[in-house]
N, C-alpha and C positions, 0 to 999 in steps of 0.2 A: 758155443764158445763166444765168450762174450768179443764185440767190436775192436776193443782195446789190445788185444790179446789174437788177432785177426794176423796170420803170417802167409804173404803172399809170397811162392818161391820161386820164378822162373829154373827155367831148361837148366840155362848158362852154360858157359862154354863146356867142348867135352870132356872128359875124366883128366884126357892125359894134360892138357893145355891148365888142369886145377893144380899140378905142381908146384910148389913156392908160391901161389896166390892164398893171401887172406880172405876166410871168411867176411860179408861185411853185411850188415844191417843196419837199413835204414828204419825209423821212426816216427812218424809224424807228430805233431802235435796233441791230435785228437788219435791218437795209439796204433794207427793202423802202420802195417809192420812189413815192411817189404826185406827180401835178404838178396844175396846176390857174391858175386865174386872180384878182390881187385882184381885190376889188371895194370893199376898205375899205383903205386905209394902206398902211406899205410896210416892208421890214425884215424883221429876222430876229427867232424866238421862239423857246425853247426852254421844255418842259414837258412830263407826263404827258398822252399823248392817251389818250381818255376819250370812249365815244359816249353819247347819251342818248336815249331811243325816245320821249320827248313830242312829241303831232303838234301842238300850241301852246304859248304862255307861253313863247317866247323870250327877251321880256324879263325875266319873273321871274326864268327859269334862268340868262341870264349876268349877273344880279346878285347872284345866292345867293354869298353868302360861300363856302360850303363848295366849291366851282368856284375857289376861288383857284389861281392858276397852274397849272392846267391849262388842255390845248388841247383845246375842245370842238369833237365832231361831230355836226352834229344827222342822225339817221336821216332821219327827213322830208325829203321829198325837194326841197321849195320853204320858202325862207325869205324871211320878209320884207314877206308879202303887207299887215299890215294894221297898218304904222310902230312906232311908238314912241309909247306914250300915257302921258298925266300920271298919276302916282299909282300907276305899276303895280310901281316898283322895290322889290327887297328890299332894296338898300343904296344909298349914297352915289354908286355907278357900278358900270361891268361889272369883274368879279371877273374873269374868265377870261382867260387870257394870250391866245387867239387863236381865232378862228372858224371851222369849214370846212362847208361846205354844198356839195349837188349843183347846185343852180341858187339863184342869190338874187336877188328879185323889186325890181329900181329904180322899177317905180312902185307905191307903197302904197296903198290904197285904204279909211278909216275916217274917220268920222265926227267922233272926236278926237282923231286920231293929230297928232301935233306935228312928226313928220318925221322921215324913215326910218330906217330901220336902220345903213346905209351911213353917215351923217351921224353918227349916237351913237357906234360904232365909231372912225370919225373924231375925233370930239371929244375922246374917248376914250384917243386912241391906239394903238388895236385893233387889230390886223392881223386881215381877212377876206377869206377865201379861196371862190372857187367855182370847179366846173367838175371838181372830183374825183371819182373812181368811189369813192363812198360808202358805197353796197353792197360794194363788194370789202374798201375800209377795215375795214368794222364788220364782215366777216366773219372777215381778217384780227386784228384785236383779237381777237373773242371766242375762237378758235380758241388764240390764241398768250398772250392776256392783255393789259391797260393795258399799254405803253413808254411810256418817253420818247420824242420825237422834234423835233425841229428845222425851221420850216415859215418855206422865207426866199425874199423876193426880190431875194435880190442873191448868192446863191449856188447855182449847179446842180450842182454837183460831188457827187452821192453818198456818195463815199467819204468827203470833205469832212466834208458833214452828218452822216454816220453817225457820226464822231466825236466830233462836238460834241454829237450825241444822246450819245451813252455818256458823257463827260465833265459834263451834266447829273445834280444830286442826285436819287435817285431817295426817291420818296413814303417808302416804308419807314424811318422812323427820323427824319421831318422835321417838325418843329414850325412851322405855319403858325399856328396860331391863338392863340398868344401874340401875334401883332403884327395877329390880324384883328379884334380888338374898335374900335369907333368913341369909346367911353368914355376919358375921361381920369379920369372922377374917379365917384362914384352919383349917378345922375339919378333922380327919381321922376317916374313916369308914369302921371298920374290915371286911374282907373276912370273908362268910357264912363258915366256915369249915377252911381248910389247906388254906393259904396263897398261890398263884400261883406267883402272882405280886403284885406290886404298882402301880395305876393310878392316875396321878393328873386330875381332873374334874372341868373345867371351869364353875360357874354355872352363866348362865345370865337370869335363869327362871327354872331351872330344874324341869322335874317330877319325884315324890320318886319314882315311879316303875325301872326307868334308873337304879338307884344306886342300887336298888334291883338285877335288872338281873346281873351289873357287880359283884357283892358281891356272888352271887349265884355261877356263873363261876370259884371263887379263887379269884377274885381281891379285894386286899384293896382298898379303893379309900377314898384321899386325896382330898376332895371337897372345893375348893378354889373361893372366890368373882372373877367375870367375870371381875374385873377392875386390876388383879394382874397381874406385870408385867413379862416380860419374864427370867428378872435376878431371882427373888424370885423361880420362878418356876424349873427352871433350877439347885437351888440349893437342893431343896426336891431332884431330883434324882430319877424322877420317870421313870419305864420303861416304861409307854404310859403316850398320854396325851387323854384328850376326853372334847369336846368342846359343850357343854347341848343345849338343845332348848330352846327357849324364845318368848317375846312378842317384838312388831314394828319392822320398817325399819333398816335391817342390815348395810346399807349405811350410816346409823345416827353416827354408833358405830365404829371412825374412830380412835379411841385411842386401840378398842381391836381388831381391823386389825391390827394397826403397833405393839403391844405388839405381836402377831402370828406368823410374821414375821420371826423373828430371828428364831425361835422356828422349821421351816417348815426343814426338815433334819436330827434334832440334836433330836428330840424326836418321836415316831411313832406315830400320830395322827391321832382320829378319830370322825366325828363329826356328828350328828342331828341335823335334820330343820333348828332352827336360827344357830347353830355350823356349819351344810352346807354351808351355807351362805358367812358366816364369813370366816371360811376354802377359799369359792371361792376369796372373796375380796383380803384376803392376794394372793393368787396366780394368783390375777392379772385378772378373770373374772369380768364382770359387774352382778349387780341386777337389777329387775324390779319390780315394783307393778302388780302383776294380774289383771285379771277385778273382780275376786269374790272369788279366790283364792281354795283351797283344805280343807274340811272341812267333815270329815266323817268316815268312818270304811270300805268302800267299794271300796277303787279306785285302778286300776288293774295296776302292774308295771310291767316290761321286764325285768329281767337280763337279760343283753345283752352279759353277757360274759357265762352263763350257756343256756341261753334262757328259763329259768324256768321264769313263772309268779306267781308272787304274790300278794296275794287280801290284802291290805295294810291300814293301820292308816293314814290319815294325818291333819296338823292344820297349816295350813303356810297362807298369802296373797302375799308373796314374792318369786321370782325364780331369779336361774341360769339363764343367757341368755347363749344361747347355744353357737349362735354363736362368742361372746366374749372369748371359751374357748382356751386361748395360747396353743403353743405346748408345749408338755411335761402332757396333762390335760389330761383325757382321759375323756369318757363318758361312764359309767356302767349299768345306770337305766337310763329308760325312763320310761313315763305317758302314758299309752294305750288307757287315754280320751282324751287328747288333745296334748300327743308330748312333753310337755316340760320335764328339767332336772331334772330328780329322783337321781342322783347320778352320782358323779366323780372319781376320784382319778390321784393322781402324784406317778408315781412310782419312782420315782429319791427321790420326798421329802419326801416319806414315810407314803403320806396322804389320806384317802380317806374318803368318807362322803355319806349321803344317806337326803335328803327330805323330807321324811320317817320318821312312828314311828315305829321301832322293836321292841317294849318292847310293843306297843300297848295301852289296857286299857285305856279305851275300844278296841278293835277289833281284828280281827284273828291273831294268832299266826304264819301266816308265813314266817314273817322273823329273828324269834329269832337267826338264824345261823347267823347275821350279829357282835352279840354278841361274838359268838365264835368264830369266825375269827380274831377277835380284841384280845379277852383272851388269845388264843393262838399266834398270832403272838409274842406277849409283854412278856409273860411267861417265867420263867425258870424254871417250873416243868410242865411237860405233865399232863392233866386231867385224874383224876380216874374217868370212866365214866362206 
C-alpha cells in the first residue's frame, strides 16, 4: 500500500460512547492518514499539526496564544479527566484550530471544574477529535517534522484532504501575531500591592499568567498592541520594557523588529519565546523554523552562567541560530535535548531574553527567578520579601 494512502486507526472510544459522534480523518501533507472519532464539534480544519508532551494544563495550553491555528496533539494519553475550571485561561478562549487525543474522558471529576472539556470546545467551535493512534502520530511528526494537515468530518477521501493540506499556508513566512494581541489601544495594569516600577509590555499574543507574575513582583505594567511604535513607547517612560510571546514566524514581523531597534539601550528590555525572537532580529541574529519545534512542560535547560538546570515550559517552532549570534550577544541558556538557543543577552544594550516559559502554566516552576531579575533590575524600590 503505497505511503500516501497509509490509514492509521486507533481503538477509540467504545462502541456505545460512538453514538452521535462523527467519523473524522485526519490527513497530512505528505498523505499519511490517521482516522479517529469527534468528541467535540464537526467540520473541517485545516493547520500545522504540532504534539505537545504536557501530562496536564490542557486548558492553559489550548489557550496560549502562541497555539494559534495550529492543530494540537496531546501525547497523554487521556484527556479531559478534571473539566474546565475558572481562572485557568491564558486568553479570551482556545487559540488552537482543532484537538486530537488518544481517549477523551466525558465524565470530569473536580472540585471546581464548571464543565467539561467537550462543552468549551463546543462553545468554542473547536473541532475534537479521539480515538487516534497518537503514538503512531507523534512518532510520525517527530521523525518527518510539524505539516500541515486537514482533520474533517465530512470528508474521507485522502487524496481529497491531502490537497487541501498542501494548499494550507505553511507556518514559514506567516505572520499570526500582528492580529493575536487583545489590545486596541495601552491599558495599564496595576501592581499586585506597592508599586516597585513601570513596565511597558509588548503584547503580540501574550499569556495572562506573564502579567500576573510581573504584577505580583511590584510592577505596573502598561500593556501595549505589539504594532506601537518606539516614539509612543518612549514617551510613557517606562522603566523596563518586556516583549510577550506569540504565535508564527518572527521573520514575518519586520515592522516590530525595526520599531525595537531604536528602543535596544535607551530602555532595559526583556523578552519571551516570540519576544526572544524578536529581541534576536533586532540585534542582528537570524531565525529558523525547527523540524517539530518545543512543545511541553519537560524540557531540560543549562544556565550557562550558574550551571543550574532547569526543567522548563516551552511552546515555540522557531529558534535563535546560534551561530548567527554577533559580537556583543552572548549565550545564557541552552537546550539539554538538542543544543539549540534557550537564551541570550547584550550587556551594552541592556537586553536579555529566554525561549522559555517562566511564568509556566502549565509546568514547573523553575525559573520564576527570571521574573525577578527583571523586577529588580528596572525598580526603584527594593522588594519586601
Amino acid at each position: 500500500m503505497e505511503h500516501a494512502r497509509r490509514v492509521i486507526s486507533g481503538r477509540g472510544p467504545s462502541p456505545g460512547s460512538r453514538q452521535g459522534r462523527n467519523r473524522a480523518t485526519l490527513v497530512l501533507e505528505d498523505g499519511a492518514t490517521f482516522e479517529g472519532w469527534s468528541f467535540a464539534g464537526e467540520g473541517e480544519v485545516a493547520g500545522e499539526v504540532v504534539f505537545t508532551t504536557s501530562m496536564v494544563g490542557y486548558q492553559e495550553t489550548l489557550t496560549d496564544p502562541s497555539y494559534r491555528g495550529q492543530i494540537l496533539l496531546f501525547t497523554y494519553p487521556l484527556i479531559g479527566n478534571y473539566g474546565v475550571l475558572p481562572g485557568e485561561d491564558e486568553s479570551r478562549g482556545i487559540q488552537a484550530a482543532a484537538v486530537l487525543v488518544r481517549e477523551y474522558t466525558p465524565y470530569h471529576s473536580n472540585w471546581a471544574s464548571e464543565r467539561s472539556l467537550a462543552a468549551y470546545l463546543e462553545e468554542s467551535g473547536v473541532l475534537g477529535v479521539e480515538g487516534l493512534d497518537t503514538r503512531a502520530l507523534t512518532r510520525h511528526l517527530r521523525d518527518k517534522g510539524a505539516m500541515r494537515g486537514v482533520i474533517s468530518t465530512l470528508e474521507s477521501d485522502p487524496s481529497i484532504l491531502k490537497e487541501k493540506a498542501n494548499a494550507h499556508p505553511t507556518m514559514l513566512g506567516l505572520d499570526l501575531a500582528s492580529t493575536s494581541s487583545e489590545l486596541t489601544e495601552p491599558t495599564l495594569l496595576p501592581a499586585f500591592g506597592e508599586e516597585r516600577c513601570r513596565i511597558a509590555a509588548l503584547d503580540y499574543g501574550v499569556k495572562a499568567s506573564i502579567y500576573k507574575e510581573l504584577r505580583s513582583r511590584g510592577a505596573s505594567v502598561l500593556a501595549m498592541p505589539g504594532s506601537t511604535g518606539a516614539e509612543q513607547i518612549l514617551d510613557a517612560d517606562p522603566d523596563g520594557l518586556f516583549l510577550s510571546n506569540g504565535p508564527g514566524d518572527p521573520a514575518a514581523l519586520e515592522e516590530a523588529v525595526s520599531n525595537l531597534r531604536p528602543l535596544l539601550g535607551e530602555i532595559p528590555t526583556f523578552g519571551i519565546c516570540l519576544g526572544h525572537q524578536l529581541l534576536g532580529l533586532a540585534l542582528e541574529c537570524e531565525t529558523y523554523k525547527m523540524p517539530f519545534g518545543h512543545h511541553g512542560a519537560n524540557h531540560p535547560v543549562r544556565n550557562l552562567k550558574t550551571g543550574r538546570i532547569e526543567i522548563t515550559s516551552q511552546n515555540h517552532g522557531f529558534a535563535v541560530r546560534e551561530e548567527s549570534l554577533p559580537k556583543g550577544v552572548e549565550l545564557t541558556h541552552r537546550n539539554l535535548y538538542d543544543g539549540t538557543v534557550e537564551g541570550i543577552s547584550s550587556p551594552e544594550r541592556r537586553a536579555w531574553s529566554v525561549q522559555y516559559h517562566p511564568e509556566s502554566s502549565p509546568g514547573p516552576r523553575d525559573s520564576g527567578y527570571l521574573f525577578d531579575e527583571f523586577v529588580d533590575r528596572v525598580s526603584r524600590k527594593t522588594p519586601v520579601r
